[in-house]
N, C-alpha and C positions, 0 to 999 in steps of 0.2 A: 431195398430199404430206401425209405425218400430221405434226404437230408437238406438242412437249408442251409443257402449260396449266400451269403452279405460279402457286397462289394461295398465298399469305404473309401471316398476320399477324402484326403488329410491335406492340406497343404502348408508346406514349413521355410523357413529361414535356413534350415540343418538339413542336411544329407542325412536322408533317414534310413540309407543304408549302413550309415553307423550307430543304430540306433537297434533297441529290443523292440519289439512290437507293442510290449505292453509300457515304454518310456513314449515311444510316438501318441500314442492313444492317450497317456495320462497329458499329454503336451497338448491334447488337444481338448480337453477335455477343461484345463486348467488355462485356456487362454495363451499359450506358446506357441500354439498350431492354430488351422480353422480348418474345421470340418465341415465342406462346403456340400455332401450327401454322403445320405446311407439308403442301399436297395436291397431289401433281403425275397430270393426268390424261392420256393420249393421247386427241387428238383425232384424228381421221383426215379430216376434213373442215374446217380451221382458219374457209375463207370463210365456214364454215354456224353459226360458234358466235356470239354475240353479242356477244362481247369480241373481235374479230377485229377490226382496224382496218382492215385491207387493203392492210398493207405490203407490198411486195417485198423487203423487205432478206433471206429466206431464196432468193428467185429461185424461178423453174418449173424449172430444167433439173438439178434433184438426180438423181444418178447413178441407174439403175433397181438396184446391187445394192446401193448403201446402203440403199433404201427396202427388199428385201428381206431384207436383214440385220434393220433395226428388224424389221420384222416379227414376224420370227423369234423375235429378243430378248422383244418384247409376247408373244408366246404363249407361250414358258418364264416370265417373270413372271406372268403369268396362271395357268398350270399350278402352279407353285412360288414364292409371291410373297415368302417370308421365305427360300427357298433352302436348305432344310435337305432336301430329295431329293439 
């Protein structure tokens, strides 16, 4: 199952290990922080990346046409990534 990778950086004032994920984000979001990028990649092998924890919270039993719709979706972004075709 392919799943997408967003890495984010935040930069803060605050130790943002005292912090929720979703209070950092809102901080950034709202001018307390500065969100200096965002990268989102498709992995298509999640177990094989390094950052992989090895959750199940996404499950094995994803539908086979969702997975071919992504698909689908990845290779129109790929073909046309800013969507101006």
């Amino acid at each position: 199952m392919s799943l997408w990778k967003t890495t984010i950086t935040i930069w803060s004032e605050n130790d943002p290990s005292e912090m929720e994920l979703d209070v950092l984000a809102e901080a950034a979001m709202y001018g307390d922080a500065y969100c200096s990028s965002m990268e989102s990649v498709l992995i298509r092998n999640p177990q094989d990346d390094d950052d992989w924890d090895g959750t199940d919270m996404f499950g094995n039993d994803v539908d086979d046409d969702v997975e071919e719709d992504l698909e689908e979706e990845v290779e129109e972004i790929e073909q046309d990534p800013w969507g101006d075709e």
